[in-house]
N, CA, C and O atoms as a Tinker XYZ file with bonds, in Angstrom:
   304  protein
     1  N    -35.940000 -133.299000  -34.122000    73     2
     2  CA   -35.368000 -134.111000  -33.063000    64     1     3
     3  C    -35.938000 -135.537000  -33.116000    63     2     4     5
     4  O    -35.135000 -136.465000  -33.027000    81     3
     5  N    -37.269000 -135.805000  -33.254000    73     3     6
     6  CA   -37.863000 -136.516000  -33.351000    64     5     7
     7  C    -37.302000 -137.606000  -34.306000    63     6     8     9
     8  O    -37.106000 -138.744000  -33.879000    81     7
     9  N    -37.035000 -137.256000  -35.631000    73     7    10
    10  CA   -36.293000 -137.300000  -36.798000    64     9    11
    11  C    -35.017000 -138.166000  -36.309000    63    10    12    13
    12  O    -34.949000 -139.352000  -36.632000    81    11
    13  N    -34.212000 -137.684000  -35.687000    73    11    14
    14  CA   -32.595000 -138.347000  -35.246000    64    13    15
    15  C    -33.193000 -139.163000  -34.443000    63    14    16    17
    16  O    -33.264000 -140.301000  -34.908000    81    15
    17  N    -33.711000 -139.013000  -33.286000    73    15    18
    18  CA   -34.278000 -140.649000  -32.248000    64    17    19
    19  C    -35.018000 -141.678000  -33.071000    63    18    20    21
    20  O    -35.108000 -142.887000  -32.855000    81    19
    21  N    -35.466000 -141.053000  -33.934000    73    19    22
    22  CA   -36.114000 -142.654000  -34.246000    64    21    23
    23  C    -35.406000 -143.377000  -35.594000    63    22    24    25
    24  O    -35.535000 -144.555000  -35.925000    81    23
    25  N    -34.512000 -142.188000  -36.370000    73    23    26
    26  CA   -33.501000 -142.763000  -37.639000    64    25    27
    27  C    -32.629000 -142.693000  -37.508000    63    26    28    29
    28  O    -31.894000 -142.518000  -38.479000    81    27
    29  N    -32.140000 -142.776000  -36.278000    73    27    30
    30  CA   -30.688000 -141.864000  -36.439000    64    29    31
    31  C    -29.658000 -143.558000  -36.962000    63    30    32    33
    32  O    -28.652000 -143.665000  -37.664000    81    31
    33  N    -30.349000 -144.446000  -36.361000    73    31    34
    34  CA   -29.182000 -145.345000  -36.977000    64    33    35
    35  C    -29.558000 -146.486000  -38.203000    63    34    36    37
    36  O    -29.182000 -147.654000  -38.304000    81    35
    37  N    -30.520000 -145.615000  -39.161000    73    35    38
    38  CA   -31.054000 -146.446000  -39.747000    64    37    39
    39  C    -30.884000 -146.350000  -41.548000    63    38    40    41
    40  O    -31.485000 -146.855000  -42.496000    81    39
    41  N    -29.501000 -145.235000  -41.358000    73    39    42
    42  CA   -29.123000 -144.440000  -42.466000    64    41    43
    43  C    -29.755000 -143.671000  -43.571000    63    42    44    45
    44  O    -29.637000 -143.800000  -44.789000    81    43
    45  N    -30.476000 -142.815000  -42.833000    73    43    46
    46  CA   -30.973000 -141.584000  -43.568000    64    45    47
    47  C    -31.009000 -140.634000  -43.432000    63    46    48    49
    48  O    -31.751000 -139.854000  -44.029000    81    47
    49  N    -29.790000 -140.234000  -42.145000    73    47    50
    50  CA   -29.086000 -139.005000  -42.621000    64    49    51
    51  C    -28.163000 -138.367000  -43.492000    63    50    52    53
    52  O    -27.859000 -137.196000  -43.265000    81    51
    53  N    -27.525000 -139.161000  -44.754000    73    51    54
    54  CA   -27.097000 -139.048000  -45.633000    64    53    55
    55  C    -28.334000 -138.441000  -46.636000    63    54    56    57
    56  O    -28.002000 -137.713000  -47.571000    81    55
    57  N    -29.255000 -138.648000  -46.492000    73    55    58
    58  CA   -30.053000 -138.330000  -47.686000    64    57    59
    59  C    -30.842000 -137.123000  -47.055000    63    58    60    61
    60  O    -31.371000 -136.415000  -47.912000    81    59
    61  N    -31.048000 -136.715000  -45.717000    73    59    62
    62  CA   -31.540000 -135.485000  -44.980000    64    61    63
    63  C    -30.565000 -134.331000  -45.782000    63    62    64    65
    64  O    -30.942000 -133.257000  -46.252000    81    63
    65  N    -29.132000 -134.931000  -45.782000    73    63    66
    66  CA   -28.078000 -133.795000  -45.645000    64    65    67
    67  C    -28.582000 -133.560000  -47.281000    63    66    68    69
    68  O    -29.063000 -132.603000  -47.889000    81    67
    69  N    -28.355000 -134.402000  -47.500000    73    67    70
    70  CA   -28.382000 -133.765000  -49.285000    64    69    71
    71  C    -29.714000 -133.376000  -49.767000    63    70    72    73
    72  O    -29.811000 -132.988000  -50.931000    81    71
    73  N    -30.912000 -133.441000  -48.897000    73    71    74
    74  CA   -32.054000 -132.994000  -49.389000    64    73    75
    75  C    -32.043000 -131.567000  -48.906000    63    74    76    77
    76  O    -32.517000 -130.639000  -49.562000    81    75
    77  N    -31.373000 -131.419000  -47.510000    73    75    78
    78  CA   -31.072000 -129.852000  -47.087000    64    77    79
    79  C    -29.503000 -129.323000  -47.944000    63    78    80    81
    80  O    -29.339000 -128.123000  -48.161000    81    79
    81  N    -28.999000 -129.809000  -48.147000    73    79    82
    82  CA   -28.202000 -129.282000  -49.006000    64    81    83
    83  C    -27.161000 -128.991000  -48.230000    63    82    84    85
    84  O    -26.633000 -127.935000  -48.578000    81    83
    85  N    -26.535000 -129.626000  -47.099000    73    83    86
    86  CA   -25.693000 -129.321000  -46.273000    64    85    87
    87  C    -24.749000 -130.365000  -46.595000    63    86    88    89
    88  O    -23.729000 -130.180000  -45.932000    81    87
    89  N    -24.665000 -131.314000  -47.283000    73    87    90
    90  CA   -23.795000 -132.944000  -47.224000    64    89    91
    91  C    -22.383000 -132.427000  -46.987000    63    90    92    93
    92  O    -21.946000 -132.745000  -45.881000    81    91
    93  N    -21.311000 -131.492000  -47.977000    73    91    94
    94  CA   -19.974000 -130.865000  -48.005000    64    93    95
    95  C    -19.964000 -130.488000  -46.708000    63    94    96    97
    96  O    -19.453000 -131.401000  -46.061000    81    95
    97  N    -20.342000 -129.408000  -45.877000    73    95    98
    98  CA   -20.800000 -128.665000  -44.871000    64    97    99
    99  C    -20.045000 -129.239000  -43.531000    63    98   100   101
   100  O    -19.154000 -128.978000  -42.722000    81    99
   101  N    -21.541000 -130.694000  -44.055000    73    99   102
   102  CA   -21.161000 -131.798000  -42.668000    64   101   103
   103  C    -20.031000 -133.103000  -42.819000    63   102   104   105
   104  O    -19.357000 -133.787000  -42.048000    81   103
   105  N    -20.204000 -133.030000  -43.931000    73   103   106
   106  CA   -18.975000 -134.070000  -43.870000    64   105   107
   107  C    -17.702000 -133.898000  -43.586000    63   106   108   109
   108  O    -17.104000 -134.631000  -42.799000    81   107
   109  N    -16.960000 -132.532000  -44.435000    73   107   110
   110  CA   -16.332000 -131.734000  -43.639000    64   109   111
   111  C    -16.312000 -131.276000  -42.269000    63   110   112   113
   112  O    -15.234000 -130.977000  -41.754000    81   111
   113  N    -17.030000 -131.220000  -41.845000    73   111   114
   114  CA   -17.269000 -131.002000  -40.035000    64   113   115
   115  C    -16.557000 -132.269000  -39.137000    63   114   116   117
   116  O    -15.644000 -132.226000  -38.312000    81   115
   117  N    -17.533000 -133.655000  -39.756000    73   115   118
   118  CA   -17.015000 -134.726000  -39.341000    64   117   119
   119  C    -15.423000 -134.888000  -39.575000    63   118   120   121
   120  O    -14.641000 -135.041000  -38.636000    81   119
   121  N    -15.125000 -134.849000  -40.609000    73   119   122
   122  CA   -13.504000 -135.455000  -40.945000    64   121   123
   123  C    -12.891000 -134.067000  -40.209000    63   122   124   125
   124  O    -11.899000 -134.577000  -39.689000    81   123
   125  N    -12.863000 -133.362000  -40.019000    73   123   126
   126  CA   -12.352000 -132.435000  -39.124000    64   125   127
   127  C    -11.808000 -132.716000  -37.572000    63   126   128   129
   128  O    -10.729000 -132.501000  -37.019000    81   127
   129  N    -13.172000 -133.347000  -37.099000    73   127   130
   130  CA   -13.250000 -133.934000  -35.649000    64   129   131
   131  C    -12.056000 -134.722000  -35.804000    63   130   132   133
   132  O    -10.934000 -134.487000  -35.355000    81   131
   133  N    -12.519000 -135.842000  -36.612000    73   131   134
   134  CA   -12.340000 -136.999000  -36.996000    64   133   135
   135  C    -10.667000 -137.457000  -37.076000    63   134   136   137
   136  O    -10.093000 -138.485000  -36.715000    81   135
   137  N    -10.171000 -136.180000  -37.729000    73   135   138
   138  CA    -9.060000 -136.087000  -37.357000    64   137   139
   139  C     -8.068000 -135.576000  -36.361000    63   138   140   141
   140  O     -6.845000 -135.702000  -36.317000    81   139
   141  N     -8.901000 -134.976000  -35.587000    73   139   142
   142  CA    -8.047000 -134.765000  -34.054000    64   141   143
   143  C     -7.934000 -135.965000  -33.494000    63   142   144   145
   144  O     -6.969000 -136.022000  -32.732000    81   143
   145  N     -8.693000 -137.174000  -33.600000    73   143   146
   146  CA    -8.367000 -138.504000  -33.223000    64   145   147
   147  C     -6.617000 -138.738000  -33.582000    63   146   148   149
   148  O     -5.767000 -138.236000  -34.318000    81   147
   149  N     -6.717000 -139.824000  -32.557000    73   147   150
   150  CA    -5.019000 -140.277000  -33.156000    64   149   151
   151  C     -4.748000 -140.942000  -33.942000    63   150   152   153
   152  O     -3.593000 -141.089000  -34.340000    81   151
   153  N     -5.981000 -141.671000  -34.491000    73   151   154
   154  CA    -6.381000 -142.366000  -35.825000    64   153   155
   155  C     -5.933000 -141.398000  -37.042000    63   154   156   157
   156  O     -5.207000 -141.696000  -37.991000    81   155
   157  N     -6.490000 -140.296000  -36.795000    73   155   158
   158  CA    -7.133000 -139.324000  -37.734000    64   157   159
   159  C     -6.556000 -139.199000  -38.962000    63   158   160   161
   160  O     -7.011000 -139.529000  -40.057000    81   159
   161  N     -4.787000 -138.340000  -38.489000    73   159   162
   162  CA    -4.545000 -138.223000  -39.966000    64   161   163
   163  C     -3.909000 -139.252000  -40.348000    63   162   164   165
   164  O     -3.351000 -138.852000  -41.370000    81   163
   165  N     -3.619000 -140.341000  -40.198000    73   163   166
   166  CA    -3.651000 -141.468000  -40.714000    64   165   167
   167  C     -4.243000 -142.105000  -41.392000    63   166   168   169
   168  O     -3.746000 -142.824000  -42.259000    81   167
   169  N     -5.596000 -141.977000  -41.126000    73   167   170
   170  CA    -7.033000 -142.764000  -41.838000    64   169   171
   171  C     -7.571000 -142.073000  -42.879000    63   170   172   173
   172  O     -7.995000 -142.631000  -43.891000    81   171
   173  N     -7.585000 -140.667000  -42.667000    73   171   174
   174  CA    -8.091000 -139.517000  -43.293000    64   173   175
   175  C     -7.175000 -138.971000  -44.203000    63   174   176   177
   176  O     -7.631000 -138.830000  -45.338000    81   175
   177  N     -5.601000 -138.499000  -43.967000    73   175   178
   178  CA    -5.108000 -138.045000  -44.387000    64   177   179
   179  C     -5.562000 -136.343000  -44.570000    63   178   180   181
   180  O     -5.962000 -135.620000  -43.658000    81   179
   181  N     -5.366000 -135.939000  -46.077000    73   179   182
   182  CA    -5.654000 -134.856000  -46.379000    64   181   183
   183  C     -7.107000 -134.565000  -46.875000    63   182   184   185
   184  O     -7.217000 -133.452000  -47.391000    81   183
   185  N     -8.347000 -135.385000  -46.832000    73   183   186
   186  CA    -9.185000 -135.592000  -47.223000    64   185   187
   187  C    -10.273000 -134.395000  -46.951000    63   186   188   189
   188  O    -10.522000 -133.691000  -45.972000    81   187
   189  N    -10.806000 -134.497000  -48.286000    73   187   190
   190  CA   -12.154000 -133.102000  -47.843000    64   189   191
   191  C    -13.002000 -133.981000  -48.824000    63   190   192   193
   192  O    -12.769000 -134.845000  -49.670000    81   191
   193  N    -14.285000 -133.239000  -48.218000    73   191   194
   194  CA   -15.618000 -133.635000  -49.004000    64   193   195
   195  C    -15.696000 -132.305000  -50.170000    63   194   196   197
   196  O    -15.186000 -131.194000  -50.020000    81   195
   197  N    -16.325000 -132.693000  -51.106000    73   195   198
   198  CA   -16.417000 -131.583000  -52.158000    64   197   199
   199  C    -17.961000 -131.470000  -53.100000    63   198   200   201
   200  O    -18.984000 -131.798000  -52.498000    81   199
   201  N    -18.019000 -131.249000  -53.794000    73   199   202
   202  CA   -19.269000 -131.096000  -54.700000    64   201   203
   203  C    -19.637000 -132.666000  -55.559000    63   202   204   205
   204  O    -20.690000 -133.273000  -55.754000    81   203
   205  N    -18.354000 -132.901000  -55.891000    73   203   206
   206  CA   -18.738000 -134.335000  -56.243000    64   205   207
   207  C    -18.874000 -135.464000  -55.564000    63   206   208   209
   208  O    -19.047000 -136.642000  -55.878000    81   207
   209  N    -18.762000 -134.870000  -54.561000    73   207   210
   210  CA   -19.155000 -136.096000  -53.542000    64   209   211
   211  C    -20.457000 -136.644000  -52.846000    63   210   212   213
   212  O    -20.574000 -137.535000  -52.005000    81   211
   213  N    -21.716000 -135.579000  -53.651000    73   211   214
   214  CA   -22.494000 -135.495000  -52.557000    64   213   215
   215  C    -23.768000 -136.410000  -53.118000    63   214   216   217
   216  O    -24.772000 -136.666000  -52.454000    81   215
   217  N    -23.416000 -137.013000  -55.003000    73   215   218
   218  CA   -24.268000 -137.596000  -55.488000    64   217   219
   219  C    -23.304000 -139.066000  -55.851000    63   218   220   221
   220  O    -22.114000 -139.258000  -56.097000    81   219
   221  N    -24.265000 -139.760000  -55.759000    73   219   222
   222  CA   -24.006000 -141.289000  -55.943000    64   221   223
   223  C    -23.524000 -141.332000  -57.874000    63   222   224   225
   224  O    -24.133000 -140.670000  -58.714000    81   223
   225  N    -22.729000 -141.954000  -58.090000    73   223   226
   226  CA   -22.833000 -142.493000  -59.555000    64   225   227
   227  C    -23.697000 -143.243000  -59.928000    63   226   228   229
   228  O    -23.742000 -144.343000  -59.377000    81   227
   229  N    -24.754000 -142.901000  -61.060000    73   227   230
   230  CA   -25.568000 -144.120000  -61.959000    64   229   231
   231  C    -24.966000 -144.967000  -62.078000    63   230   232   233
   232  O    -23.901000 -145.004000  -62.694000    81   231
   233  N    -25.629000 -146.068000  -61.384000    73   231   234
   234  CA   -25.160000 -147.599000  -62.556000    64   233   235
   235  C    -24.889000 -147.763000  -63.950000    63   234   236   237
   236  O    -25.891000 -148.186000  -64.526000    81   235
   237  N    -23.410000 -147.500000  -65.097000    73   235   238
   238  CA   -23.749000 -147.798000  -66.260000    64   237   239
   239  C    -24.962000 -148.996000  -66.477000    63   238   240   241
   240  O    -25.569000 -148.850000  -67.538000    81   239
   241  N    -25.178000 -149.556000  -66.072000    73   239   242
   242  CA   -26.231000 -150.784000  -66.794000    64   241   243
   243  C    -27.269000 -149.716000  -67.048000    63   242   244   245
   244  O    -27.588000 -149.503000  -68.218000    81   243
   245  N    -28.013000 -148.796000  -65.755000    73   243   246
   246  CA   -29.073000 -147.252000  -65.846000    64   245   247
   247  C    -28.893000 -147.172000  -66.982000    63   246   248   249
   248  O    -29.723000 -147.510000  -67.826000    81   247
   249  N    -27.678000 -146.671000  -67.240000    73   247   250
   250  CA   -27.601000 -145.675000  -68.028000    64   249   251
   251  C    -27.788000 -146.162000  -69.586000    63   250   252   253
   252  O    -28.527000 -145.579000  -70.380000    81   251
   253  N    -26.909000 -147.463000  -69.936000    73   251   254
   254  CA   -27.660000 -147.946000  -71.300000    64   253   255
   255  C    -29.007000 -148.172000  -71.310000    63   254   256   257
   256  O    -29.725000 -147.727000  -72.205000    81   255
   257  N    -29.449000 -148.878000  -70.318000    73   255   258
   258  CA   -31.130000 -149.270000  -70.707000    64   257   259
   259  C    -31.849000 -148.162000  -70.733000    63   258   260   261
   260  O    -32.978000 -148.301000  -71.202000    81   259
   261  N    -31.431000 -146.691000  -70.237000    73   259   262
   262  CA   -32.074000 -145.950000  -70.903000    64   261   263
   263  C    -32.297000 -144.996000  -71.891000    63   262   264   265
   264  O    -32.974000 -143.991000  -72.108000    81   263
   265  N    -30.949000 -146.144000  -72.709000    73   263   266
   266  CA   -31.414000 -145.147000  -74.287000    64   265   267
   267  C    -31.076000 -144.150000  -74.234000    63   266   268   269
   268  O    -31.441000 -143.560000  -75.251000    81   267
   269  N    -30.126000 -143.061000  -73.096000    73   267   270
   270  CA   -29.617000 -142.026000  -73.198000    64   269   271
   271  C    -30.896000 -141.054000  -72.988000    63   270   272   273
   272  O    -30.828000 -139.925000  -73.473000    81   271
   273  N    -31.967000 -141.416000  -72.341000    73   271   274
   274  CA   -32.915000 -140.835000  -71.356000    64   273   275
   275  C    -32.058000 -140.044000  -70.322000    63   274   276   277
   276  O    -32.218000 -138.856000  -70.041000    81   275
   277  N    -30.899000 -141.092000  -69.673000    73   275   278
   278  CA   -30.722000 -139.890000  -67.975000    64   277   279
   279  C    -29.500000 -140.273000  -68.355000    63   278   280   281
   280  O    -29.246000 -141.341000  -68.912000    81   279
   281  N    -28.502000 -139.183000  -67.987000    73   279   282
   282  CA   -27.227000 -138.919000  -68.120000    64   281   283
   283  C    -26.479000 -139.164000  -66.296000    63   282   284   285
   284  O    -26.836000 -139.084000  -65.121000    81   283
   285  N    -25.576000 -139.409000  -66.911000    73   283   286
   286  CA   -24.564000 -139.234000  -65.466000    64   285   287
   287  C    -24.418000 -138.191000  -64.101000    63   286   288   289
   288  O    -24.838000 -137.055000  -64.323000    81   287
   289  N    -24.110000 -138.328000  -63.315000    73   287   290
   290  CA   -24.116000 -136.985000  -62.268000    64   289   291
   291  C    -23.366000 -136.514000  -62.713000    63   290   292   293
   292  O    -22.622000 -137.177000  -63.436000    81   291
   293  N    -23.145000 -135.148000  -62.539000    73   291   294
   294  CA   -21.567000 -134.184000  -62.660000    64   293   295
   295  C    -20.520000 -134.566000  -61.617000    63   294   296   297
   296  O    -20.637000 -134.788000  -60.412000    81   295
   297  N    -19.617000 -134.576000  -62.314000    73   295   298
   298  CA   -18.711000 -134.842000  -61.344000    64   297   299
   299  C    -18.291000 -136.653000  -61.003000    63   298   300   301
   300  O    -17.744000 -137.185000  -60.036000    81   299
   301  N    -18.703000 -137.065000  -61.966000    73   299   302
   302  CA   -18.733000 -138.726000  -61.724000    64   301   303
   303  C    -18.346000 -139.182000  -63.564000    63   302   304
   304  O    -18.261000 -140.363000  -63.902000    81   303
């Protein structure tokens, strides 16, 4: 609790979710709500969160300078 009052708007619950492993879970939850708005399926459409969504893409520049050290996420 402690956790959300003092970060909650400081964006690092994106990285909570994916360190607990919930990111699909909740994002889905949200766009759910999100779309009972009258906004919703308008903005949203048919949209779901999925597996590839839950890691950022490497910067190609990363990825040459390292010589093929670290590879790409899946799904990207």
């Amino acid at each position: 609790m402690e956790r959300k009052l003092e970060l909650g708007t400081e964006g690092h619950r994106y990285f909570d979710l994916q360190r607990w492993g919930n990111v699909v879970t909740e994002l889905n939850r949200v766009l759910t709500y999100e779309k009972t708005m009258q906004w919703g399926n308008k903005l949203y459409g048919s949209a779901v969160a999925a597996a590839e969504d839950v890691n950022f893409p490497i910067p190609q520049t990363q990825l040459d300078l390292s010589q093929g050290k670290i590879t790409q996420n899946a799904g990207h």
